[in-house]
N, C-alpha and C positions, 0 to 999 in steps of 0.2 A: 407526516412532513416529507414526504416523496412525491420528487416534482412528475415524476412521470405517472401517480395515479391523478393527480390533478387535472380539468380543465384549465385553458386557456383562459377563463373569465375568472379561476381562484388564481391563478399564479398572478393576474392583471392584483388583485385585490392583495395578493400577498407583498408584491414589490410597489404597492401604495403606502406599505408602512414600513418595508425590511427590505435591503438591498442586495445579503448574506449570504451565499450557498457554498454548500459543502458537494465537492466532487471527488469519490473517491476511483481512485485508479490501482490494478491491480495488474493480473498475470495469468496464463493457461500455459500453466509448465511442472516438468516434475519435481517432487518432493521428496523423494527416496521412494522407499518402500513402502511406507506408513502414514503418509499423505495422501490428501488429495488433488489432484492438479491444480484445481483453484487455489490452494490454499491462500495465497496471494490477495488475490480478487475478495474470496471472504473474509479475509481479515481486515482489508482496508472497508469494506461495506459496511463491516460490523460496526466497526468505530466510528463514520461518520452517523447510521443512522443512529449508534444512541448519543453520540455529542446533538447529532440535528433533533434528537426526544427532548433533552435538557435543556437545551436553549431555544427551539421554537423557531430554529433556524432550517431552511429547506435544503434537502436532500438530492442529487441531482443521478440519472440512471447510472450505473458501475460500467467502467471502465473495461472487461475482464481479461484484454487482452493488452503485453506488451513488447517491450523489447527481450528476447528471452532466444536469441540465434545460440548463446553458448550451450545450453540446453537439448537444442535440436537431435541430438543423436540420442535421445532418452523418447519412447513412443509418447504421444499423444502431445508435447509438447506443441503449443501452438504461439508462433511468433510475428512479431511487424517487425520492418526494419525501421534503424533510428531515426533516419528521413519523416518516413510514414506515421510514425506517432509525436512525431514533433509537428508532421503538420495537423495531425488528426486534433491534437490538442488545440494549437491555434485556433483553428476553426470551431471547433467547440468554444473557447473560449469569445471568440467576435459576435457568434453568435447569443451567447448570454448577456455579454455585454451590451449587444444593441437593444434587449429586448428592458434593460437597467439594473442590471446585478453588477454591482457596483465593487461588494468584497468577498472574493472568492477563496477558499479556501481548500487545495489539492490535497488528498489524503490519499498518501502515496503507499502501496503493500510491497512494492518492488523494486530492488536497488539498481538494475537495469534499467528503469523507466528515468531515471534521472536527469544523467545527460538529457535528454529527450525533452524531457518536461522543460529543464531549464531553457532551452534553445527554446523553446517555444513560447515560454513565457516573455524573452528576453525578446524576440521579433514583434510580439506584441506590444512591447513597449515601445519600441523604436518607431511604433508607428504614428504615434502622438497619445488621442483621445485610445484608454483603455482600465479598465478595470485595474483594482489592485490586489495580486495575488498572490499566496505564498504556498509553498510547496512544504508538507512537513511528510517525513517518513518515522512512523513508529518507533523502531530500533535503533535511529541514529538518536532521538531524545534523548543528553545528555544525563537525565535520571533516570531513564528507562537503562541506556546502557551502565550507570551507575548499580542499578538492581541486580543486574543480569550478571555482574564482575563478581558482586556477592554472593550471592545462591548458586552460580552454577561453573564448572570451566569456561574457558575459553570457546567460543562459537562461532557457526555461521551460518548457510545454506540447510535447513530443517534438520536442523541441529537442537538439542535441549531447550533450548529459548523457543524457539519455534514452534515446536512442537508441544512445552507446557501453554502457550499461548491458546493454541487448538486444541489443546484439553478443556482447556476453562469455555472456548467458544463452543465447541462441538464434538465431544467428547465421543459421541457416538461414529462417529468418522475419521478417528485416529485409529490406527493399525499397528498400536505398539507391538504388537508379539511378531510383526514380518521388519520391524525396523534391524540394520545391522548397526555395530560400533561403529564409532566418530574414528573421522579420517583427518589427520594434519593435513591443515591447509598448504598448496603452494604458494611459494614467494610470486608467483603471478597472477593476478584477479583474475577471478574464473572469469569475466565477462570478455577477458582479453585475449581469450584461446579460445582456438578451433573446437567445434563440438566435441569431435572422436578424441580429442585431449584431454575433456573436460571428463567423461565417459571413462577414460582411462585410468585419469587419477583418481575419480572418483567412482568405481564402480557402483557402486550402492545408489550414487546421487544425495546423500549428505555430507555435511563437512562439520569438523567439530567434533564439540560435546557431544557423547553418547547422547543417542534420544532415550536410551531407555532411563537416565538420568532426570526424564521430564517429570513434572509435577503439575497436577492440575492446581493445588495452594500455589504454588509458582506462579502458573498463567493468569490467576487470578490476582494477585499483584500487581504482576504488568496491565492487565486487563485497566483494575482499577486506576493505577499512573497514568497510566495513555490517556485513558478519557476524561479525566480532570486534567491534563494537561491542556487537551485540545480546547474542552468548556471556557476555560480560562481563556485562553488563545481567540475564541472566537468572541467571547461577552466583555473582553477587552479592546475588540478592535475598534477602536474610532473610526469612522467613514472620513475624518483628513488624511489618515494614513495610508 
């Protein structure tokens, strides 16, 4: 169900009976110690392609890169400005719509990408004729965050939530043993301070919950929430909506 192994004459055949696709958007930035840069990017991938397994619903290329400028003083971080992904989405968006992908659904890995996303979706609209699309982010699901209030402290940026999530996905690629302890958050969103601020308060580059607090039963939990959430999300949507 990935539109980018497809021909042009299956995708023609595909949206003769389905109008559906799932676009997941992600991030190339860091994660502490114990991540990996995408983690982002793979996490939103993960979840559309197996929501797009279960529902028969098509899957559209990943995203990998977003708004992620607070970041930047951490290496290998790679960022857009919120401009550039607000248009980059647009455009993405005009064009699936012309070709008749009718209900789209953004599977969002990064709380940077937001603003962005929404402006973009929202210039979309204003245009007239456009697809109807909605933006859902993993962590903010009010039972995922429900889960995560339970099982674990307080969290944030590849923090114990995080990080038991990437246990359950890819367990071979977490670096528990270089992660350091959770840092209290500042009273001001990291998205809203200068990098070398961000670097500062957070040397390690996580926030929160101890990671070493992670659990892969944990991330499997959340695993399983999320994608019954989305299932439902997508094999509910009416095409009036």
């Amino acid at each position: 169900m990935l539109l980018g192994e497809l021909t042009w004459a299956e995708v023609e055949e595909y949206l003769a009976r389905d109008d559906r696709l799932l676009l997941p958007v992600g991030s190339t930035e860091q994660h502490g110690r114990h991540l990996p840069l995408d983690t982002d990017a793979s996490i939103a991938y993960a979840i559309a392609k197996e929501v797009g397994e279960a529902t028969g619903v098509l899957v559209a290329p990943l995203l990998p890169y977003g708004v992620s400028l607070h970041h930047m003083a951490f290496p290998g971080t790679v960022s857009l400005k919120p401009s550039t992904l607000e248009a980059l989405i647009l455009e993405i968006l005009n064009s699936l719509h012309q070709h008749g992908f009718q209900r789209i659904l953004i599977v969002n890995g990064h709380g940077g990408n937001i603003p962005s996303l929404q402006n973009g979706v929202a210039t979309l609209l204003s245009q007239g004729q456009a697809p109807a699309v909605k933006i859902r982010s993993w962590w903010l699901e009010p039972e995922v965050k429900e889960m995560l209030d339970q099982l674990l402290p307080p969290g944030g940026h590849a923090s114990a939530g995080e990080t038991s999530l990437s246990l359950a996905l890819h367990p071979q690629r977490v670096k528990l043993e270089r992660a350091r302890g959770g840092t209290e958050r500042l009273k001001e969103p990291m998205i809203s301070l200068p990098p070398q601020r961000v670097r500062q308060a957070y040397p390690n580059g996580n926030v929160g919950a101890d990671p070493a607090l992670a659990s892969r039963e944990i991330g499997e939990k959340v695993w399983e929430k999320v994608v019954s959430l989305y299932i439902q999300e997508i094999e509910g949507w009416e095409l009036s909506s």
